[in-house]
N, C-alpha and C positions, 0 to 999 in steps of 0.2 A: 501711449506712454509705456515706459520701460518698467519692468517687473523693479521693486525694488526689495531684492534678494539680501540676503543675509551676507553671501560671498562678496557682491558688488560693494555693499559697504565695506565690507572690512577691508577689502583691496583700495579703495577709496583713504581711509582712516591709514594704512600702512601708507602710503603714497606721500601722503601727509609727513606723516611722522618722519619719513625715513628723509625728508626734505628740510626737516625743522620748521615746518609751519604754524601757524596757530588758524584754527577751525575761520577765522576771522579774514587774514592776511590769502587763504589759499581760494576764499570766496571774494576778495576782493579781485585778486590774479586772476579769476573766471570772467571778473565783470561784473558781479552782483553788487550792488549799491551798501556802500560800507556799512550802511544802519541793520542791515539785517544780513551780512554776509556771513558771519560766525553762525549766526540760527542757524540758516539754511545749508550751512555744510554739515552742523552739527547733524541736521534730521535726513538730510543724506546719509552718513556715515551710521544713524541709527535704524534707519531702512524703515523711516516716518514716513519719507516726501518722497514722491517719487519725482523723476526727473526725466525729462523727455530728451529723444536724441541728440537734440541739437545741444542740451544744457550737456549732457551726456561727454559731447565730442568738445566743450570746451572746456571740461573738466580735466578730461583726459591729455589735452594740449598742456593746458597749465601743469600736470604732474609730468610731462613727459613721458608718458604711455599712451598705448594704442588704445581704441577705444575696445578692441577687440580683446584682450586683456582686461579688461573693466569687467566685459559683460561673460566669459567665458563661464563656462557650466561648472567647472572645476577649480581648484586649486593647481592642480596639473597640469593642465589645460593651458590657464591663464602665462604660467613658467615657461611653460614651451613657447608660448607665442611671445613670449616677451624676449625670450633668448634669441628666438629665432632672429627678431627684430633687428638687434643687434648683429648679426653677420653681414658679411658683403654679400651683393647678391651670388655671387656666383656660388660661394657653399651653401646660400640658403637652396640653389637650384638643384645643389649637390644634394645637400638634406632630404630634400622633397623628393628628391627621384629616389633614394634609398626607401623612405618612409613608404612612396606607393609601391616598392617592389616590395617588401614586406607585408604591407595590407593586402597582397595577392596573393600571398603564400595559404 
């Protein structure tokens, strides 16, 4: 089971939001069975229920984020990987070779 952290809700709950969902409709989009899908996103988002990888990675589908983004350690963290995301690959290759010539400095 997956740590259920304070960060990962709240990144969860903004997802949401920034989608116009209701706790309801964005646990139906996962899959979960409309009688309890609002609950259980609610206690997701309040970092009640934990959720395990696989509930995890279809949560993450349904908001259009990586799951890597969900679970990052940071609020920083999570931006970076989310940007990153979005590039082609060729400047994410670009990025990454900058970022490890940096972390060797």
């Amino acid at each position: 089971m997956l740590a259920a952290g304070s960060e990962i809700a709240n990144r969860l709950k903004a997802c949401r939001l920034e989608q116009g969902r209701t706790q309801r409709a964005s646990g139906v989009r996962v899959g979960l069975p409309e009688e309890v899908a609002g609950v259980r996103i609610n206690r997701y988002e309040r970092a009640v229920h934990n959720r395990d990888i696989e509930t995890a990675q279809k949560i993450a589908r349904a908001q259009g984020v990586s799951v890597a983004y969900l679970l990052a350690e940071t609020d920083q963290l999570a931006q970076l990987i989310d940007e990153f995301g979005k590039l082609s690959g060729k400047a994410q290759d670009a990025l990454l070779l900058d970022v490890r010539r940096k972390a060797t400095r």
